[in-house]
Backbone as a printed PyTorch tensor [residue, N CA C, xyz], in Angstrom:
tensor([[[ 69.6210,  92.1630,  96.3830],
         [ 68.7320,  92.4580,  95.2800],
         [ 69.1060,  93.8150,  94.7100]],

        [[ 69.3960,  94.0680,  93.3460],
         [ 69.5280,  95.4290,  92.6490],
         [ 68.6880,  95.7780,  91.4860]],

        [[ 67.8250,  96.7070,  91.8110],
         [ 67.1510,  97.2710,  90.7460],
         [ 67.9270,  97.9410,  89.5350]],

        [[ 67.3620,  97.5210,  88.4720],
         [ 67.8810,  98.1350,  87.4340],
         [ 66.6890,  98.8910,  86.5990]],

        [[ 66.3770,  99.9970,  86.7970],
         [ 65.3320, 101.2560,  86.7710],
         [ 64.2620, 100.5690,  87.3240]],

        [[ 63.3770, 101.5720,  87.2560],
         [ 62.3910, 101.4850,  88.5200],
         [ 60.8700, 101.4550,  87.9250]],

        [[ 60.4030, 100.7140,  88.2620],
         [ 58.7910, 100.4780,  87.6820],
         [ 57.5950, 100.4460,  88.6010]],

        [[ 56.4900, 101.1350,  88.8760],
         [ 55.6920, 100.8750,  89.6590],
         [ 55.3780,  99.1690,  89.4170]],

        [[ 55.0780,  98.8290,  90.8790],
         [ 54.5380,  97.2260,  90.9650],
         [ 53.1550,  97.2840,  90.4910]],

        [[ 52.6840,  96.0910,  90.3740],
         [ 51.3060,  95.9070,  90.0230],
         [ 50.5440,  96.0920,  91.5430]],

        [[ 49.2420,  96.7050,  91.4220],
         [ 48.1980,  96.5760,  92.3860],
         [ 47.0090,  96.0630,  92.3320]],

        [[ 46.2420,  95.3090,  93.3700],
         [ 44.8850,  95.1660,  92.8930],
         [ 44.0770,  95.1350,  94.5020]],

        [[ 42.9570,  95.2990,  93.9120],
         [ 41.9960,  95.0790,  95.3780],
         [ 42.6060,  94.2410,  96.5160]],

        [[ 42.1110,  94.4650,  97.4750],
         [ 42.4190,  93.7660,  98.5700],
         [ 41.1940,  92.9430,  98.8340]],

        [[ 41.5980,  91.2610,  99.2060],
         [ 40.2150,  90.8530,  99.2790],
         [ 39.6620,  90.7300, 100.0340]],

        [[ 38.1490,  90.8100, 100.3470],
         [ 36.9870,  91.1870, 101.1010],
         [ 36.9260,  90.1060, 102.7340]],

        [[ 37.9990,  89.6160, 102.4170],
         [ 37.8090,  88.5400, 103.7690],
         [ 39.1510,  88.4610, 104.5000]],

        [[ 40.0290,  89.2600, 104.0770],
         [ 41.1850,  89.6990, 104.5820],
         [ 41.5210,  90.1870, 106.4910]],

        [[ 42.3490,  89.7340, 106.4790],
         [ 42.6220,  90.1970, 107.8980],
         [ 43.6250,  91.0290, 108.3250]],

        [[ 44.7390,  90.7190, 109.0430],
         [ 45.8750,  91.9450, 109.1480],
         [ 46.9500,  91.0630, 110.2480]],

        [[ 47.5840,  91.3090, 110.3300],
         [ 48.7200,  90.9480, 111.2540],
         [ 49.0500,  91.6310, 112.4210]],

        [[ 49.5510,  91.1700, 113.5470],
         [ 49.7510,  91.7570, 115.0890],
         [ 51.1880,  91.3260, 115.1570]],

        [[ 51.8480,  91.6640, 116.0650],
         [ 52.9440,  91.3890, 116.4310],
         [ 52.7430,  90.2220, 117.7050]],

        [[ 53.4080,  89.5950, 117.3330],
         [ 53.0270,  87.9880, 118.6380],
         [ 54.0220,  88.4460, 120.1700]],

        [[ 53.3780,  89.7630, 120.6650],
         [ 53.9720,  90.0780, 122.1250],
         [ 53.8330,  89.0140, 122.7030]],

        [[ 52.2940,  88.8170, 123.1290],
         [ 51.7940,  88.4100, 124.2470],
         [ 51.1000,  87.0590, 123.7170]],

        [[ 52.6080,  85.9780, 122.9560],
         [ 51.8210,  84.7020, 122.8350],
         [ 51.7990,  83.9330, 124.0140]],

        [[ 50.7470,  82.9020, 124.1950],
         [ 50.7240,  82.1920, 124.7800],
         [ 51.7550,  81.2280, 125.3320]],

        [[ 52.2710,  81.0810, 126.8160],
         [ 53.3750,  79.7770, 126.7850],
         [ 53.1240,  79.1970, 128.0180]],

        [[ 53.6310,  78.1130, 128.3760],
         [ 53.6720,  76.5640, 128.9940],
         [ 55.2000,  77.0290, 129.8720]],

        [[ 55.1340,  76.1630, 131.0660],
         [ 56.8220,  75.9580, 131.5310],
         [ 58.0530,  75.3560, 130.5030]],

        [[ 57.3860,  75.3000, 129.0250],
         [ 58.0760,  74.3100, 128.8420],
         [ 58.4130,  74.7900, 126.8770]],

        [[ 57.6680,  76.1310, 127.1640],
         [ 58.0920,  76.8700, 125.8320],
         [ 59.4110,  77.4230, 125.9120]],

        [[ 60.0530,  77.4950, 124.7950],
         [ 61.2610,  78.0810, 124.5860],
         [ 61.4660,  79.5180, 125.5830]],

        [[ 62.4540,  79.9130, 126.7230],
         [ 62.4490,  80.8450, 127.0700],
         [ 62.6530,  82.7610, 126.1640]],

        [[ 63.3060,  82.1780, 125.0410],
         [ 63.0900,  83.0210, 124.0750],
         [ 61.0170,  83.7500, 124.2190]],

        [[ 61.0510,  82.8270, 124.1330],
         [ 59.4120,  83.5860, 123.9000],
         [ 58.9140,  84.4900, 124.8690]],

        [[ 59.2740,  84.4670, 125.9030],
         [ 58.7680,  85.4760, 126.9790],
         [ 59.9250,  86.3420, 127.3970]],

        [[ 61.1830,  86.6270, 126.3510],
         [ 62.3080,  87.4310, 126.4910],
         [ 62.2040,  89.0350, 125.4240]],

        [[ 61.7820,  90.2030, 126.1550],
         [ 62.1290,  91.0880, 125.4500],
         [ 63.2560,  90.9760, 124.6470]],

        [[ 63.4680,  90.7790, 123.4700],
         [ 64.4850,  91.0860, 122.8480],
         [ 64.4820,  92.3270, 122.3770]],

        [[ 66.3910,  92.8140, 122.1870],
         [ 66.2260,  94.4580, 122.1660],
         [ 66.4030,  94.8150, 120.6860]],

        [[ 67.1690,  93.6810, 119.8260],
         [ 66.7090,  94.0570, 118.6300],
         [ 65.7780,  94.0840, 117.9030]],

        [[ 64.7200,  93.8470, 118.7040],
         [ 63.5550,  93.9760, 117.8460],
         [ 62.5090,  95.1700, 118.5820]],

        [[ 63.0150,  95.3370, 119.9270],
         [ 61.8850,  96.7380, 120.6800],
         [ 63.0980,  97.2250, 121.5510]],

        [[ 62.2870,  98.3350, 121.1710],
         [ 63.5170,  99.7230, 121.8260],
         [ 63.4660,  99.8140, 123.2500]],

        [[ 64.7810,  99.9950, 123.8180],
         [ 65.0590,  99.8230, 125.0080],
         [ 64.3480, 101.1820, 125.8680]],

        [[ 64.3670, 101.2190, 127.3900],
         [ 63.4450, 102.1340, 127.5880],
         [ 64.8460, 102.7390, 128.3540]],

        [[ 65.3440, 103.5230, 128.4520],
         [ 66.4930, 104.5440, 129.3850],
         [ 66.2480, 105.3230, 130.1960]],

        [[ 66.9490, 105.8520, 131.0550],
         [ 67.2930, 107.6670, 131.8880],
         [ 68.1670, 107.3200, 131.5430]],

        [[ 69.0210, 108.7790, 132.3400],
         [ 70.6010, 109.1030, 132.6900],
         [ 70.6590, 109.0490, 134.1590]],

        [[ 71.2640, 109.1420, 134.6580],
         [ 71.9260, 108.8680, 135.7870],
         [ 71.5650, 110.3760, 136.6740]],

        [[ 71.5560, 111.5070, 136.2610],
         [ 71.1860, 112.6260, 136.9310],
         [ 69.9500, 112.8140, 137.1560]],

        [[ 69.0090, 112.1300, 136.2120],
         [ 67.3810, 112.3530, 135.9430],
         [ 66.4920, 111.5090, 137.4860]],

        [[ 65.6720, 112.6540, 137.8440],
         [ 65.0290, 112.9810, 138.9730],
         [ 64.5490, 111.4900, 138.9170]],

        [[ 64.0750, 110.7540, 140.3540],
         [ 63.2140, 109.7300, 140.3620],
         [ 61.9320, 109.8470, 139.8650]],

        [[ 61.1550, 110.7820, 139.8480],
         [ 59.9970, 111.0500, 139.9120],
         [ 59.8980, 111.2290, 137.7920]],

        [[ 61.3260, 111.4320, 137.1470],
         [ 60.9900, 111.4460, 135.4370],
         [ 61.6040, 110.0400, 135.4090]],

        [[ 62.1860, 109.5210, 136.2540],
         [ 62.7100, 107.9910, 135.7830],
         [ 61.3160, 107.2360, 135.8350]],

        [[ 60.3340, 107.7940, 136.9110],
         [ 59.0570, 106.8020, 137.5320],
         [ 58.1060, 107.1610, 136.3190]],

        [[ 57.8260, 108.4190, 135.6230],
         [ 57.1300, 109.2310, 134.4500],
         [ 57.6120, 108.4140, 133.4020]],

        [[ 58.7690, 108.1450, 133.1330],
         [ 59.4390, 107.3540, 132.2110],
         [ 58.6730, 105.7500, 131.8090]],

        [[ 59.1130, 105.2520, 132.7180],
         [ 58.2830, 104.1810, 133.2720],
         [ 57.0430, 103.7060, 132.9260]],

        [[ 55.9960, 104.8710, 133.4150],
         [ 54.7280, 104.3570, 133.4210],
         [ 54.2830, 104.8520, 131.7330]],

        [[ 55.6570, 105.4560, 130.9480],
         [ 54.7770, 105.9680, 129.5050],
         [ 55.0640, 105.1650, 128.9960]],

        [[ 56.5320, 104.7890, 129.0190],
         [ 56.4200, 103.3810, 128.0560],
         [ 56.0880, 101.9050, 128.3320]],

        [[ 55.2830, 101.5390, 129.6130],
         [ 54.2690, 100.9650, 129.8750],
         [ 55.8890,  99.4020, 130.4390]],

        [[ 56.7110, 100.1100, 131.2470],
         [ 57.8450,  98.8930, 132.0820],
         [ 57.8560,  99.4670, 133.2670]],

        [[ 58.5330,  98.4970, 133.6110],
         [ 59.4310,  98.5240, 135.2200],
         [ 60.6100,  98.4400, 135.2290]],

        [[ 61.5380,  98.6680, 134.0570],
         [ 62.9850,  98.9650, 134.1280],
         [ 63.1650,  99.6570, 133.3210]],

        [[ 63.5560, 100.4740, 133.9030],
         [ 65.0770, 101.5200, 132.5040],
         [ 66.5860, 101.1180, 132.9950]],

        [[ 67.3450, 100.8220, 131.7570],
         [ 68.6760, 100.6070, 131.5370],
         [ 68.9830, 102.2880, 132.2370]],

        [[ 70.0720, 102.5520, 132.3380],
         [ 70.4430, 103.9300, 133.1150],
         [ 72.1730, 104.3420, 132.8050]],

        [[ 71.8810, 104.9700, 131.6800],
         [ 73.0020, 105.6690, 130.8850],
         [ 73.7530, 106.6300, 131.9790]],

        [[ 74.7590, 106.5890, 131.6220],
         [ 75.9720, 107.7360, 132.3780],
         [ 75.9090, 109.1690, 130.9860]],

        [[ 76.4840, 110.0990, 131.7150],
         [ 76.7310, 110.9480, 130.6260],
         [ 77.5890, 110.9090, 129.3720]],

        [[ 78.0680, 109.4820, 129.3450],
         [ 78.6350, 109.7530, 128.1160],
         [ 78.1840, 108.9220, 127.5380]],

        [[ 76.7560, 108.2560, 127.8440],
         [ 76.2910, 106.9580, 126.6910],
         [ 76.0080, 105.9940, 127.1960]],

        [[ 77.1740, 105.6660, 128.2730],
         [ 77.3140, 103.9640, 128.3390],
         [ 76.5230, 103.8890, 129.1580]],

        [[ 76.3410, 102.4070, 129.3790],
         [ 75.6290, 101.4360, 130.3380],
         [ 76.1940, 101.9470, 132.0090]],

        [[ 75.5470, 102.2080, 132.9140],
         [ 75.6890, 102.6590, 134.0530],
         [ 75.1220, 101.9710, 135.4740]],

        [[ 73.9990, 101.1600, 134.5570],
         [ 73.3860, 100.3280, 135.6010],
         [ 71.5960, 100.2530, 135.3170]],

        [[ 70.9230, 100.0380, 135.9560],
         [ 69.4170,  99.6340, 135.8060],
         [ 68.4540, 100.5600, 137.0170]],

        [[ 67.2600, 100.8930, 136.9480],
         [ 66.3730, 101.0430, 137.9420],
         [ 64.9640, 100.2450, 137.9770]],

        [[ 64.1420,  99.9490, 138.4760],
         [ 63.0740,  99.3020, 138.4090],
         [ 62.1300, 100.1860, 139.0080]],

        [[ 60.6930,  99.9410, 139.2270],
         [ 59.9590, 100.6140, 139.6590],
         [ 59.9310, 100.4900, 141.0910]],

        [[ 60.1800,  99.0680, 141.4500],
         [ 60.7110,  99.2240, 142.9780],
         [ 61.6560,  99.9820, 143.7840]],

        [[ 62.6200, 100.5850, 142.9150],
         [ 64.1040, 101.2590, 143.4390],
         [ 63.0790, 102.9560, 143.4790]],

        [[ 62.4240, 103.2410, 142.2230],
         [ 61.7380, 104.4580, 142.6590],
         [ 60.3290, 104.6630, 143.5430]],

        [[ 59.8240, 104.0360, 143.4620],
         [ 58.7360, 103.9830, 144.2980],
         [ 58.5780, 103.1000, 146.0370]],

        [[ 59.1180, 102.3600, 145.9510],
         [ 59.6970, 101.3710, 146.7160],
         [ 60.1100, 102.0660, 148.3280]],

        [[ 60.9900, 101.2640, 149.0670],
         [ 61.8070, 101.0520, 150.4320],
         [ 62.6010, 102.0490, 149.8210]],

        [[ 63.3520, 101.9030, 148.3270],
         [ 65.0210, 102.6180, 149.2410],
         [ 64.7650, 104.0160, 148.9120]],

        [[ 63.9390, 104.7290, 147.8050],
         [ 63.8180, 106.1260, 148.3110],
         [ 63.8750, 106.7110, 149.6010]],

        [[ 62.7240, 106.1400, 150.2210],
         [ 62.4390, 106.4710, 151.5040],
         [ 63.5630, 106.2070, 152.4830]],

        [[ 63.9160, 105.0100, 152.8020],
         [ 65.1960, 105.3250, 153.3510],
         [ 66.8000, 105.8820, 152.9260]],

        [[ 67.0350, 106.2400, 151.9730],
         [ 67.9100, 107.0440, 151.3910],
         [ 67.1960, 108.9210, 151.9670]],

        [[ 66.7780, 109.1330, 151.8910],
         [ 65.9110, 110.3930, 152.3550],
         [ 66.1950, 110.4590, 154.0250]],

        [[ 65.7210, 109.2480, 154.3410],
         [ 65.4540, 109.3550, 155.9450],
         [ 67.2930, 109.2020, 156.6190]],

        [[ 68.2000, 108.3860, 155.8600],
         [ 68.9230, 108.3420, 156.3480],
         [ 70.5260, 109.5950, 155.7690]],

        [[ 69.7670, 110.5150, 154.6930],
         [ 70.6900, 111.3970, 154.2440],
         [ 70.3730, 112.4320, 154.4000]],

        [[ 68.9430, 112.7590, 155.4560],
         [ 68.2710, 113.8580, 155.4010],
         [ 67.8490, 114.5410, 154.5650]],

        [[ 68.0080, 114.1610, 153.1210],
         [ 67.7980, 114.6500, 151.6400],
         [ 66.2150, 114.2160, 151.0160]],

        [[ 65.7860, 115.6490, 150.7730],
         [ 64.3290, 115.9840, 150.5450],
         [ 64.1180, 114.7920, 148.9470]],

        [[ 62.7990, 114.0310, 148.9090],
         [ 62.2400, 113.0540, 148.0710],
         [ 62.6570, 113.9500, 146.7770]],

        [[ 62.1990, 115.1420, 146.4370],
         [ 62.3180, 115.2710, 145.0420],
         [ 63.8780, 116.0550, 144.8930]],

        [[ 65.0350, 115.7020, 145.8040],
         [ 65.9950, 115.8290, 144.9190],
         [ 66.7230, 114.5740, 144.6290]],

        [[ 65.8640, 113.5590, 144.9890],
         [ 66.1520, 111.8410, 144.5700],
         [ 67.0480, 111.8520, 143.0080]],

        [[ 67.7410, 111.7330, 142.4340],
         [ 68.2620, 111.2510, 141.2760],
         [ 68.1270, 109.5720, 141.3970]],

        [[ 68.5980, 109.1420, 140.1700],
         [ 68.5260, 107.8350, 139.6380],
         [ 69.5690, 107.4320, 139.8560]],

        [[ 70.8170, 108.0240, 140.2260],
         [ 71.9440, 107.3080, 140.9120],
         [ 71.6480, 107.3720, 142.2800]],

        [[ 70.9170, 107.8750, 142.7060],
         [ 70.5030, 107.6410, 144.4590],
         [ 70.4020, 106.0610, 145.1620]],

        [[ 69.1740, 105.9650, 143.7170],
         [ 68.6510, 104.2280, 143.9600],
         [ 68.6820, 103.4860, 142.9980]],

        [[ 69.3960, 103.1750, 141.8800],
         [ 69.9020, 102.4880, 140.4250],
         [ 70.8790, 101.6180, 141.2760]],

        [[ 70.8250, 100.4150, 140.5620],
         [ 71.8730,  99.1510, 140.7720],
         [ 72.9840,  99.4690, 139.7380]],

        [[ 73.6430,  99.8300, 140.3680],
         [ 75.2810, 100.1310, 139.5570],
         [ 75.3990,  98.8300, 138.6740]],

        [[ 75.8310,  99.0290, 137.4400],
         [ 76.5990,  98.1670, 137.1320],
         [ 77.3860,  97.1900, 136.9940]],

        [[ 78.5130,  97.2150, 137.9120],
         [ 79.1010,  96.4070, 139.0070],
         [ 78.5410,  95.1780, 139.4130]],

        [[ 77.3760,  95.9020, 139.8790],
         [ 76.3100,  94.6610, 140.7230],
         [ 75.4940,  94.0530, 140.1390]],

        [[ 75.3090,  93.9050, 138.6970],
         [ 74.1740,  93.6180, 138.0510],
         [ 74.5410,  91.8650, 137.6590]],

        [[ 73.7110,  91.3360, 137.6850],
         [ 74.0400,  89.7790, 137.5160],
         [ 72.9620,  89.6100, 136.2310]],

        [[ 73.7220,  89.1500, 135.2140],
         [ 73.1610,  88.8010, 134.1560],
         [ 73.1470,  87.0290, 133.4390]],

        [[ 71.9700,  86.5610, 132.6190],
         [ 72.2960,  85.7320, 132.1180],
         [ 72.7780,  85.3910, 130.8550]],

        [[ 72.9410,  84.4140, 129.7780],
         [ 73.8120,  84.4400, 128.5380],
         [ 72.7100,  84.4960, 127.4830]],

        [[ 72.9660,  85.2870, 126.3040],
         [ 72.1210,  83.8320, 125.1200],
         [ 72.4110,  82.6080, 125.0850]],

        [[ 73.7300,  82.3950, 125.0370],
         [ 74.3280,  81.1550, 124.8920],
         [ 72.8630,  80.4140, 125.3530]],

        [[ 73.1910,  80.4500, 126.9290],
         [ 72.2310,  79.5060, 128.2890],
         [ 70.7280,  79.5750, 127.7150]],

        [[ 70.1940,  81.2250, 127.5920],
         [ 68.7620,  81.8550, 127.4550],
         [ 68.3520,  80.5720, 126.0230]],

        [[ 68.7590,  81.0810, 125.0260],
         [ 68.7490,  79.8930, 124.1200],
         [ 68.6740,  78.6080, 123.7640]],

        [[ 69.3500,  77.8800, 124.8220],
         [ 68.8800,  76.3450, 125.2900],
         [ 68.2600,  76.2530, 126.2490]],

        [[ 67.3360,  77.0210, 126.9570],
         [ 66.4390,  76.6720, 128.3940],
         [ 64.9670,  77.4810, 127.8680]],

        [[ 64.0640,  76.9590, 128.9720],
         [ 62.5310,  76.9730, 128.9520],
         [ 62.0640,  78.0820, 129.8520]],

        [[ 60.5870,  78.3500, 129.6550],
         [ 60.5190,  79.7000, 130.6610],
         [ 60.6430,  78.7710, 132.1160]],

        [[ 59.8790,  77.5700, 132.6410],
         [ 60.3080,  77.1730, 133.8710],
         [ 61.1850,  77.8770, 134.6510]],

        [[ 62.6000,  77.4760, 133.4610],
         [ 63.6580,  77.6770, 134.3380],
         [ 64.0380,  78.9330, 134.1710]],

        [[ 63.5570,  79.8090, 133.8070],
         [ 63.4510,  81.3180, 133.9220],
         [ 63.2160,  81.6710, 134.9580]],

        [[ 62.0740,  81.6220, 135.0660],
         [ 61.1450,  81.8560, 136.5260],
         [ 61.3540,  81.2530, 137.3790]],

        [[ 62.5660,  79.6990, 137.6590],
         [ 63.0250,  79.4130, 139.1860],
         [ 64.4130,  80.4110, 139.1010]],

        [[ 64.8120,  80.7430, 137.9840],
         [ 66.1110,  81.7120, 138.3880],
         [ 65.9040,  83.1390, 138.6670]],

        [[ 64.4750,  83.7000, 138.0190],
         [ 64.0960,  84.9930, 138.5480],
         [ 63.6060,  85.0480, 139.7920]],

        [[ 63.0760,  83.6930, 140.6170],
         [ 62.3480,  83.1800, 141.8390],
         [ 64.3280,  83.2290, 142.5530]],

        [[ 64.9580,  82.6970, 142.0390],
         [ 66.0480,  82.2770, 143.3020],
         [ 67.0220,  83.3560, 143.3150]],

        [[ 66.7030,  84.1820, 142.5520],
         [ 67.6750,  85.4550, 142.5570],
         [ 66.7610,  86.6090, 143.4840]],

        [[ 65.6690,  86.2690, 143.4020],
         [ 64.7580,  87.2570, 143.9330],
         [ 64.2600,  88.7120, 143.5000]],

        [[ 64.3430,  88.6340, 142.0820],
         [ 64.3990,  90.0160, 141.5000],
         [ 63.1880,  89.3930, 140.5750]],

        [[ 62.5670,  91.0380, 139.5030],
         [ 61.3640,  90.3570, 138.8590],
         [ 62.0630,  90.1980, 137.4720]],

        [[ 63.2530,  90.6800, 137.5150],
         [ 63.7700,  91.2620, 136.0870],
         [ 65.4000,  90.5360, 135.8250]],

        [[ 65.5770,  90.2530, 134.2720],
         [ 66.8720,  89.7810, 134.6560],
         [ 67.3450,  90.4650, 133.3030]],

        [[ 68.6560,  90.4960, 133.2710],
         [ 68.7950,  90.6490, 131.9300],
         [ 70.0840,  89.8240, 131.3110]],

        [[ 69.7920,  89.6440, 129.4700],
         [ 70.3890,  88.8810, 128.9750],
         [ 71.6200,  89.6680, 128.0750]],

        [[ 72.8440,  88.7090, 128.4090],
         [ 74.0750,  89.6940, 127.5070],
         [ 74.5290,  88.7660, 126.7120]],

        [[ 74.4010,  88.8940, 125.4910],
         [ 75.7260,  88.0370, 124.5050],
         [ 76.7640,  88.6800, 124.2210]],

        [[ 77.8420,  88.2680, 123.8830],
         [ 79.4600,  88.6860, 123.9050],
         [ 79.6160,  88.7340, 121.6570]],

        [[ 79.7540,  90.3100, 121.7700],
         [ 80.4630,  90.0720, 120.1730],
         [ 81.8530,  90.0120, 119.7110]],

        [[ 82.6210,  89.7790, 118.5870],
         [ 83.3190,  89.1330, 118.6200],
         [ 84.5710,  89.4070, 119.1390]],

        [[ 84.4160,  91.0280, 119.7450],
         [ 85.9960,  91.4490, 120.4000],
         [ 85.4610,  91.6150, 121.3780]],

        [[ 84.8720,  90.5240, 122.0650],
         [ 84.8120,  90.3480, 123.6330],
         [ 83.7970,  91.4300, 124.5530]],

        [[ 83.5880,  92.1230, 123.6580],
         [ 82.6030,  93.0520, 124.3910],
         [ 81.1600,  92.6110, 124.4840]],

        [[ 80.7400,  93.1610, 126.0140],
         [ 78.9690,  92.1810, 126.3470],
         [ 78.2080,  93.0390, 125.7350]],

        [[ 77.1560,  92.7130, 125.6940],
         [ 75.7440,  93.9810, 124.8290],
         [ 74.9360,  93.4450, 125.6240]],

        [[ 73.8720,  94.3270, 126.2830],
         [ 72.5550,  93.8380, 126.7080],
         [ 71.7870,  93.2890, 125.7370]],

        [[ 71.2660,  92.1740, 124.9390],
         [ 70.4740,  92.2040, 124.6170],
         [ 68.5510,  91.8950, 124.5380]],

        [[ 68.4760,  91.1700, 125.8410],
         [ 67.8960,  91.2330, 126.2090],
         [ 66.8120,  91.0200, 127.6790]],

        [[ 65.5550,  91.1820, 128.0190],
         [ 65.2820,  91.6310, 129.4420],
         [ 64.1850,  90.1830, 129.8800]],

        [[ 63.9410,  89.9670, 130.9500],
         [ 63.3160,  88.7010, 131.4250],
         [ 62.5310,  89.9740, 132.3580]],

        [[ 60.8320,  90.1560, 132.4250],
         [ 60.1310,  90.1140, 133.6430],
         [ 59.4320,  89.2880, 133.8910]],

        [[ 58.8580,  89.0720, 135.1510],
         [ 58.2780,  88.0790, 135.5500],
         [ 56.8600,  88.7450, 135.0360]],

        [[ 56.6000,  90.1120, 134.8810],
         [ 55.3940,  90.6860, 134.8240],
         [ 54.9040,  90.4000, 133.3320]],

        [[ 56.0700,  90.2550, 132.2640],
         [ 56.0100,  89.8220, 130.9920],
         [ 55.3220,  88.3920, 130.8560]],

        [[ 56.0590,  87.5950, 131.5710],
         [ 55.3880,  85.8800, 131.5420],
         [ 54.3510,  86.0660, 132.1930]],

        [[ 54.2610,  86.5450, 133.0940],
         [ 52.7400,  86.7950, 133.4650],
         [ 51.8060,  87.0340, 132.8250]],

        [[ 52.6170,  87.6670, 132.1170],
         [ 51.0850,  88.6930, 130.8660],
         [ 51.0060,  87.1760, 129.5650]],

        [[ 52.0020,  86.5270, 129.7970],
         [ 51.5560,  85.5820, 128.5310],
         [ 50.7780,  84.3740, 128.7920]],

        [[ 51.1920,  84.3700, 130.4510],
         [ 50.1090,  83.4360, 130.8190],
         [ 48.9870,  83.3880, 131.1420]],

        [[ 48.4960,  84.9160, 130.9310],
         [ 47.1710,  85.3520, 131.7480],
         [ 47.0160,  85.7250, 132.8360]],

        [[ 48.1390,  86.0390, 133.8600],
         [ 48.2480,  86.1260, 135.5850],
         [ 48.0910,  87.2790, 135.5210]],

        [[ 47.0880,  87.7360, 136.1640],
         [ 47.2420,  89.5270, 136.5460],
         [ 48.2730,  89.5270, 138.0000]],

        [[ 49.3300,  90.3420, 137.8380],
         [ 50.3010,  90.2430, 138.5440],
         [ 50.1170,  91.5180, 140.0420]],

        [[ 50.6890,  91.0810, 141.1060],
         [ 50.7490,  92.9540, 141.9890],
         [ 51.8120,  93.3380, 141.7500]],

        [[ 52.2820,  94.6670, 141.2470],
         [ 53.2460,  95.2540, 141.3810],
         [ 54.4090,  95.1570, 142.1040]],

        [[ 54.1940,  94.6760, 143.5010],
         [ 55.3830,  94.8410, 144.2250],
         [ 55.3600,  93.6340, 145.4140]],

        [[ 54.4530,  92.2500, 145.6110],
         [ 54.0940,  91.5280, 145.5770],
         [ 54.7640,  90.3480, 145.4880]],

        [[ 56.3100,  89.8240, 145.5920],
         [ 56.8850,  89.2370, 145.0590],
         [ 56.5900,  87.8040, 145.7270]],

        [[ 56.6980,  87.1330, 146.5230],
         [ 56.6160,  86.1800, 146.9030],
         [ 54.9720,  85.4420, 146.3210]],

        [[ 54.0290,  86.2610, 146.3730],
         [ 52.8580,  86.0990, 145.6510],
         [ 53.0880,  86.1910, 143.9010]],

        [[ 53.6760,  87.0430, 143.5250],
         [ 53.9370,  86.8670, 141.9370],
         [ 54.5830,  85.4860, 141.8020]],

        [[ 55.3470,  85.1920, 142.1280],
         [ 55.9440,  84.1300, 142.2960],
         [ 54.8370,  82.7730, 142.1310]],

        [[ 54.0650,  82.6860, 143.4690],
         [ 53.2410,  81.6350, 143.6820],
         [ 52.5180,  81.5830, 142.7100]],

        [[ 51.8870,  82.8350, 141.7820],
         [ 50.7700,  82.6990, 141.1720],
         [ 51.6060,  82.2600, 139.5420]],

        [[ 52.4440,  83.1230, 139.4540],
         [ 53.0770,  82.3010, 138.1710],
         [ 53.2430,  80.5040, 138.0990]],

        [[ 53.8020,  80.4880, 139.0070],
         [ 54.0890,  78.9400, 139.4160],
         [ 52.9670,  78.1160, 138.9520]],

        [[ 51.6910,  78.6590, 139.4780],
         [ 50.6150,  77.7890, 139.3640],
         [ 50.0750,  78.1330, 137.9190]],

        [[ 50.2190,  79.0790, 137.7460],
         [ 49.4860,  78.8160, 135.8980],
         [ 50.6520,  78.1630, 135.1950]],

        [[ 51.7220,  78.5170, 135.4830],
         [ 52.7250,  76.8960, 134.9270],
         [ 52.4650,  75.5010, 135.0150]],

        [[ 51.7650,  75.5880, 136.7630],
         [ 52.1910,  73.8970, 137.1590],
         [ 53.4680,  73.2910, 137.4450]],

        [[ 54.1490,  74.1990, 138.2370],
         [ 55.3700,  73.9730, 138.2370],
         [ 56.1570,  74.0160, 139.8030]]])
């Protein structure tokens, strides 16, 4: 579209029975809705980060402001470095990383307890795109994690995160008040507001 000079638009009242629009986070879904629907996508909401040097305790601050349980976890020069969850900071392996390095809790960094890169197992759009939340949630159930994330490939072969699977997300669309750290029970209780 190109303007050719510029004119104020017309205005008029707004009418008296009017409503407003929300953003459809937290729609409603079935085992059997498009898994898209209960997939953070990142082009449309901003990813939540640290760096790799940043204390556990601002990765965990991090966390609870922008209202997740994962930050992606940048290296110093940008890139992708790996993931943390709220389990990696609050969790088992602080504590034993401490107990077994003799190294005091608050000089914890996010490379202490972050899943490298390396190790991160992701799924496709390609796949994410033709499957249902069901089968979301038996692959977030058989991987054993709450979180997954999705990479599509652009056209010179390079992956992009684009987007994140929690189980705490489908939860929230199904109505399950979830426990934090709870997994075998998150599990069960999702299952059953599925029916699945």
């Amino acid at each position: 579209m190109q303007c050719n000079g510029y004119r104020a638009l017309a205005s008029r009242k707004i009418k008296r029975d009017a409503g407003y629009h929300q953003p459809n986070i937290h729609r409603p879904v079935t085992a059997n809705s498009p898994a898209l629907d209960v997939m953070t996508d990142l082009q449309q909401v901003p990813v939540a980060t640290t760096g790799v040097d940043a204390s556990i305790a601002k990765a965990t601050q991090t966390m609870i402001s922008r209202g997740v349980r994962l930050l992606l976890v940048l290296g110093s020069d940008g890139r992708l470095a790996g993931l943390i969850t709220a389990r990696d900071t609050m969790g088992e392996k602080p504590i034993n990383y401490v107990r077994e390095r003799g190294a005091k809790h608050s000089e914890l960094t996010v490379r202490d307890c972050m899943t490298a890169i390396e190790d991160i197992e992701v799924l496709t759009m390609k796949d994410v795109g033709k499957t249902c939340v069901g089968n979301i949630v038996t692959t977030l159930e058989s991987l054993g994690r709450q979180h997954a994330l999705v990479v599509d490939e652009l056209d010179d072969g390079q992956e992009m995160v684009r987007g994140i699977f929690s189980i705490t997300q489908v939860g929230r669309q199904l109505g399950v008040g979830l426990q934090a750290f709870e997994v075998a029970q998150t599990f069960s209780e999702i299952r059953a507001a599925l029916a699945i």
